[in-house]
C-alpha positions in Angstrom: 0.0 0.0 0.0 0.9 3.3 -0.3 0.0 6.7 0.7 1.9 9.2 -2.5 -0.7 11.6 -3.7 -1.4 11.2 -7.4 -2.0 14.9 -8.1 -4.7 14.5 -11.4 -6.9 12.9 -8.7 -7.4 16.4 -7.3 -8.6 17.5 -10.9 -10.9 14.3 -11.9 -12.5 14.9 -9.1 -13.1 18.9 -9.3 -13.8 17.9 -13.2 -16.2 14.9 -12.1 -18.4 17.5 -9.5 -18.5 20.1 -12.2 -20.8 17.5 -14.3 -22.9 16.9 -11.6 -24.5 20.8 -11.0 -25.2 20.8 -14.9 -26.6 17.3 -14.7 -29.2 17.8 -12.1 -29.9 21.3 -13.5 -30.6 19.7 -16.6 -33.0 17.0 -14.6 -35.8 19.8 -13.9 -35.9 20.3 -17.8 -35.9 16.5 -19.4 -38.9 14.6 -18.9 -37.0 12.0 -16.6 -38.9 12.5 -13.3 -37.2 14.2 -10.5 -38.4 15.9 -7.6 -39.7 19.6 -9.2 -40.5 19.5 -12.7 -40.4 23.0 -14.9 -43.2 23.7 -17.3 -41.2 24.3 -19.8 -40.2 20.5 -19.9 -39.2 18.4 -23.0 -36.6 15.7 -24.1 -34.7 18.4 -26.0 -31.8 18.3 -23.3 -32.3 14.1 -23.1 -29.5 13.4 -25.7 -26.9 15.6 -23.8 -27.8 14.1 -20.3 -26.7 10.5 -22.4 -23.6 11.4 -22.2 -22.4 11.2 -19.3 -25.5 9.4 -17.6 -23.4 6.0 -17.8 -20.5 6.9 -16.0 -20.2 9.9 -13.6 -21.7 8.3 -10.6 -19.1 5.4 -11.3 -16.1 8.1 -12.0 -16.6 9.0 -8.5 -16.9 5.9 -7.1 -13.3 5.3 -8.4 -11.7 8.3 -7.5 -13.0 7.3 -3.5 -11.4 4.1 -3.8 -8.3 5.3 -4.7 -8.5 8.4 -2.0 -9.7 5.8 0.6 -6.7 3.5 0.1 -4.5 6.2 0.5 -6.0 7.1 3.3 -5.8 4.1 5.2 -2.0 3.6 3.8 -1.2 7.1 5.6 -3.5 6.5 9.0 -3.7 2.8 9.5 -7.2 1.1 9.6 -8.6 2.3 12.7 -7.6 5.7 11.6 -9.4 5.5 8.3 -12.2 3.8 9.7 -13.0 6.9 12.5 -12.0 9.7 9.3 -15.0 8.0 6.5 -17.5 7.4 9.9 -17.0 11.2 11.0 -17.3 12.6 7.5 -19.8 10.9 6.0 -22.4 9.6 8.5 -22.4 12.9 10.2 -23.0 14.8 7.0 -25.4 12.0 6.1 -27.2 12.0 9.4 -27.1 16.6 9.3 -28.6 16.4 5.6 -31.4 13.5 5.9 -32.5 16.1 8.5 -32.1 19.6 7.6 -30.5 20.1 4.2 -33.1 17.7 2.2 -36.0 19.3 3.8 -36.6 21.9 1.1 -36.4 19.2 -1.6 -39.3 16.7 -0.1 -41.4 19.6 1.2 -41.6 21.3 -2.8 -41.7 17.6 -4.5 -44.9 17.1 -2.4 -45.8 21.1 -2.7 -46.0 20.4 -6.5 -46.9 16.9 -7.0 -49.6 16.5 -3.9 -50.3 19.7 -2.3 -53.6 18.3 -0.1 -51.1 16.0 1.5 -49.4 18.7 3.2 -49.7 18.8 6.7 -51.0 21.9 9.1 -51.6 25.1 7.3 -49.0 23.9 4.2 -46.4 25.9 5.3 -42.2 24.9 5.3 -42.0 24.6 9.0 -45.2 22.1 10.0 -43.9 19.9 6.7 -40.5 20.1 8.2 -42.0 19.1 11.7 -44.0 16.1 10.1 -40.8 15.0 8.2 -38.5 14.3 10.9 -41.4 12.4 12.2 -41.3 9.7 9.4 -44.3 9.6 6.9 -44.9 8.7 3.3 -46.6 11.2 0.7 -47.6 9.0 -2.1 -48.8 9.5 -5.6 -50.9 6.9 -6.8 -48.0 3.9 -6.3 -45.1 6.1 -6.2 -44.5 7.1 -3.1 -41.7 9.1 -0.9 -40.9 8.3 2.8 -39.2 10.3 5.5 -37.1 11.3 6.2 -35.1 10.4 3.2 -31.5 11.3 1.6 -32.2 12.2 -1.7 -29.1 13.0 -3.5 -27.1 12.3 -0.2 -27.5 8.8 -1.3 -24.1 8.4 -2.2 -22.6 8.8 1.4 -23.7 5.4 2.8 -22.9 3.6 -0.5 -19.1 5.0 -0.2 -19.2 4.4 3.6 -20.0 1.1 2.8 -17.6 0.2 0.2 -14.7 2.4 2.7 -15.3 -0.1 6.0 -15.3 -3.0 3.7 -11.8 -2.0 2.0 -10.3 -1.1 5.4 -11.3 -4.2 7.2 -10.4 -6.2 4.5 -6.8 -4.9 4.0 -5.8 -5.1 7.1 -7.2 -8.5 8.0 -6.0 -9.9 5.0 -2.5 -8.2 5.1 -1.6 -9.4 1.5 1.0 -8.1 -0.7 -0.1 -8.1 -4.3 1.9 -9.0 -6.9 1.8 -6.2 -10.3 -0.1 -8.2 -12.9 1.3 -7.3 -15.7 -1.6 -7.2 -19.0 -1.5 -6.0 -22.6 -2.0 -2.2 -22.7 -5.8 -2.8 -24.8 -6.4 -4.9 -21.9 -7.5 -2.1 -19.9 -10.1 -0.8 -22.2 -11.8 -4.5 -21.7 -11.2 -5.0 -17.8 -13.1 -1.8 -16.1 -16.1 -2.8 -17.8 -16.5 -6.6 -18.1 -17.9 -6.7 -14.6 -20.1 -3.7 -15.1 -21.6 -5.3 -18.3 -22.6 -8.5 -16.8 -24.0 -6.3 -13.7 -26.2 -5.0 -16.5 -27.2 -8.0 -18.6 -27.6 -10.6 -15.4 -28.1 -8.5 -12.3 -30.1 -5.1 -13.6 -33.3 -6.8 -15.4 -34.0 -8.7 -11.7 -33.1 -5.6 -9.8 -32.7 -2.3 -11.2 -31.8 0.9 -9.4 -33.7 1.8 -6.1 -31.2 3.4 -4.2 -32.3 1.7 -1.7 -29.4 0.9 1.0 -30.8 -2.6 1.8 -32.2 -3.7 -1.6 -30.2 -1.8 -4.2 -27.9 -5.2 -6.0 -27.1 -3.6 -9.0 -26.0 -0.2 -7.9 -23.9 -2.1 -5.2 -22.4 -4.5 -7.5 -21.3 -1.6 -10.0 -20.3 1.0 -7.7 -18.5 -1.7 -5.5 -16.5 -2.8 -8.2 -15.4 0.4 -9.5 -14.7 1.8 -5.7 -12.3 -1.7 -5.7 -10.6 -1.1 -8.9 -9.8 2.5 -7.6 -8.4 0.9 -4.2 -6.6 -1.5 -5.9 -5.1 1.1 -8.3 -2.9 2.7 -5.6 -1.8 -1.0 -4.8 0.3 -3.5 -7.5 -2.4 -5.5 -8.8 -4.0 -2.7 -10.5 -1.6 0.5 -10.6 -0.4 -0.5 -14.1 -4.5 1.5 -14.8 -3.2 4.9 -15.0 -0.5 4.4 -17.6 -2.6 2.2 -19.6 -5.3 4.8 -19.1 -2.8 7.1 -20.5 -2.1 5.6 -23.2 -5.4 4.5 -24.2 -7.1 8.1 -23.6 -8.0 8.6 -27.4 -9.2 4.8 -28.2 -11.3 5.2 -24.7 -12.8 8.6 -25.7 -13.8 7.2 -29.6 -15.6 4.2 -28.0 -17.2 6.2 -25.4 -18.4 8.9 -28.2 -19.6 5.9 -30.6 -21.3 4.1 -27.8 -22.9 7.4 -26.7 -24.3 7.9 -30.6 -25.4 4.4 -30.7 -27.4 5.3 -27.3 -28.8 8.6 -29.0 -30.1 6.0 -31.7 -31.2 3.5 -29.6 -33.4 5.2 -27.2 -35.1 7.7 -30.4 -36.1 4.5 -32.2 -37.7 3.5 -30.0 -38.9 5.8 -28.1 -42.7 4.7 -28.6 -42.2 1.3 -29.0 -41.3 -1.8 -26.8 -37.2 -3.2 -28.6 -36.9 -6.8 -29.4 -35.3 -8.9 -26.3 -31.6 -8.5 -28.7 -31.9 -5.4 -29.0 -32.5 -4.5 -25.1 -29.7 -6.5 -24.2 -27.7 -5.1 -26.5 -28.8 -2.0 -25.7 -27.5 -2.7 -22.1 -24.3 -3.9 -23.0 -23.4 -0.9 -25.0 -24.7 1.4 -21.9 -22.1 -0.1 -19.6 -19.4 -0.8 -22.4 -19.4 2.8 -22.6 -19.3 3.9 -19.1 -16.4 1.8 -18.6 -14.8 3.3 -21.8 -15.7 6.8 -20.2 -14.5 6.4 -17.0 -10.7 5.4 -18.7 -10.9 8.0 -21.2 -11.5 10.1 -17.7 -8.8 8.5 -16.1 -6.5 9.5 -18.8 -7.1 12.8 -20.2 -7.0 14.1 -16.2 -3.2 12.6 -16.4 -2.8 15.0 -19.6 -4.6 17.9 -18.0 -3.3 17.9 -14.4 0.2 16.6 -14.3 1.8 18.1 -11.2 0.7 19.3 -7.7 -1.6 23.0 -7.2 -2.6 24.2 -4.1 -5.7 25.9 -6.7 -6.8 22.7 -7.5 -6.4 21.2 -4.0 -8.0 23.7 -2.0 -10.9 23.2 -5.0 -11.2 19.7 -4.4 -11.4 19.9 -0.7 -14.8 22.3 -1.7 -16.2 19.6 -3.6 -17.9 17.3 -0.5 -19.6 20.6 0.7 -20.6 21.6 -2.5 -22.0 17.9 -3.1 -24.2 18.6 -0.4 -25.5 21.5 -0.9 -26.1 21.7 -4.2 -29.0 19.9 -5.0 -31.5 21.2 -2.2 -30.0 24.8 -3.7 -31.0 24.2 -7.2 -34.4 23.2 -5.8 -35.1 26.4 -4.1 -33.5 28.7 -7.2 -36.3 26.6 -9.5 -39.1 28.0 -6.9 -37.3 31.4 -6.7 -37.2 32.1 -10.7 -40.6 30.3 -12.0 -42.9 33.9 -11.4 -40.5 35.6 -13.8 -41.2 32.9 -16.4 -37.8 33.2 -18.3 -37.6 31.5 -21.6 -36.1 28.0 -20.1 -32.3 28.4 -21.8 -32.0 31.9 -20.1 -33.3 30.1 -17.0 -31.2 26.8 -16.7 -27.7 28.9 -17.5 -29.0 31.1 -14.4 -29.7 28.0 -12.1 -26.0 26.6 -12.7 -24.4 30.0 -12.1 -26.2 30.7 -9.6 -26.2 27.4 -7.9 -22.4 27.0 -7.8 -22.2 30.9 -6.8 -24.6 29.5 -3.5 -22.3 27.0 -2.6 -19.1 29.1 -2.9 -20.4 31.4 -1.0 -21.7 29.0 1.8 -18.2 27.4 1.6 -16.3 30.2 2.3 -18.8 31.2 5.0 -19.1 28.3 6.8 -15.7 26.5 6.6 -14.6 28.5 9.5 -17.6 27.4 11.6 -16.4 24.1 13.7 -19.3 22.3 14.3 -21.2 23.1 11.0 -17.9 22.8 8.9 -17.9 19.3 10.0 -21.4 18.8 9.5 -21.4 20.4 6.0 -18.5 18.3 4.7 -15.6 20.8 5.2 -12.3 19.5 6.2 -10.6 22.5 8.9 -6.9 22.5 9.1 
């Protein structure tokens, strides 16, 4: 194991957030459902959420593991162990019950008004919510308290206590296996493809802690494969990644058109069985392709050590919290001036990554919410 920072971490991960505010900006304008919907609604934007729908959850993933092994290389497993627990269950714990809030209270404010408790106001809803309850709409329903976006915290705390524990009761020392450089392009996503084809028809996405096989069987792997890339058995990735950045980048942009193709043909109609499993082959072919082409451009486009970039990436967590439950409330705040939707959605990114800069520099000098909000004080 070891503990030497690979600086282009710090970037992927700055570059990997900075998808994610567009992403779920671009969720209140598609027809995919979400939790506020604008009026102005259509599948124009569908196409451009394709492309990085596959992968970005799973770039993440990847960039923990490797962060989390280098962790636990530096403070030894207890140490790791108490460091994930304290910044992400607290966060978790802080944002089921006060940053979420405004999300649930204007899903059920614009999906099922009469099931709003007291007088229909923020603070009775927020009372009732920390209560537990489900709002329902016909058979989809929401219970509460819930995490929402924050969903990704218990996932990663998961996959961190499983990686600690197992290093250090297995104390191995892998051997480097050394692979053909094409190799690499194959090996990320062979086990997310069978997750698709074997596991994800049986059970699909929930985000569900408990009952959630697919998503755990995906984001686990990757999460490994990033541990295991700060260890011999698997750091021979980032040179192959390297290397591969252009190949990886092609496939990812074919299998992305092919997607495009896919889901506009038929969009009305019901695909043959050969075609769906094609279909889902070709969706996590390319996220795996993505995530290497990822891997390596970041190599290309940060190469050495800047206290910029750090001090940007340590913003990241607290922005990932925030940002969401911001966007929700800027969507609310900007419907009465009914701005034509374009003019609308570039306003709710700038705006929403202007909210959590601002709230960052605020709050990161605040003890106790610094730590509840994600911010690491030195």
């Amino acid at each position: 194991m070891t503990a030497q920072r690979l600086p282009f971490l710090d970037g992927l991960r700055v570059a990997a957030f900075a998808l994610l505010i567009p992403y779920h900006v671009g969720m209140y304008y598609v027809t995919w459902d979400w939790h506020v919907k604008s009026p102005a609604a259509s599948s124009a934007l569908e196409p451009f959420m394709l492309l990085t729908a596959p992968w970005r959850l799973g770039l993440l993933f990847l960039i923990a593991g490797a962060a989390c092994q280098g962790l636990a290389a530096k403070r030894g497993a207890l140490g790791a162990l108490k460091d994930r627990s304290l910044r992400l269950l607290l966060p978790l714990l802080f944002g089921m019950a006060v940053i979420v809030t405004p999300q649930a209270y204007f899903e059920v404010l614009t999906k099922v008004p009469a099931q709003l408790p007291g007088d229909g106001g923020y603070l009775d809803f927020w009372q009732a919510y920390l209560h537990g309850g489900k709002y329902c709409r016909g058979n989809d329903c929401m219970t509460v308290p819930t995490w929402n976006h924050l969903w990704f915290l218990p996932y990663l705390w998961l996959y961190a206590a499983l990686g600690v524990l197992l290093s250090a009761a297995l104390r191995f020392k892998p051997r480097a296996v050394h692979l053909p450089v094409w190799a690499w392009l194959l090996l990320p996503a062979v086990p997310l493809v069978l997750a698709r084809i074997l596991v994800f028809p049986h059970h699909p996405s929930t985000h569900n802690f408990v009952h959630d096989l697919y998503n755990h069987l995906q984001y686990g792997w990757l999460f490994a494969l990033g541990w295991l890339s700060r260890t011999p058995l698997a750091e021979a990735l980032w040179p192959a990644a390297l290397k591969l950045r252009w190949a990886a980048l092609a496939a990812a942009l074919a299998g992305w058109a092919l997607l495009i193709a896919y889901f506009t043909h038929y969009a009305d109609t019901p695909p043959p069985t050969s075609v769906l499993v094609a279909q889902r082959v070709l969706w996590a072919g390319m996220s795996g392709w993505a995530i290497v082409a990822a891997c390596g451009w970041a190599q290309r486009a940060f190469p050495r050590e800047s206290p910029r970039l750090r001090q940007a990436s340590a913003a990241v967590f607290c922005f990932y919290i925030l940002h969401q439950s911001v966007i929700v409330l800027l969507t609310q705040a900007l419907k009465p001036l009914a701005l034509p939707w374009g003019l609308e959605a570039v306003l709710l990114v700038a705006l929403t990554f202007a909210s959590c800069g601002i709230a960052y520099v605020g709050l990161r000098r605040v003890p106790g919410l610094a730590l509840l909000l994600g911010i690491q004080r030195r």
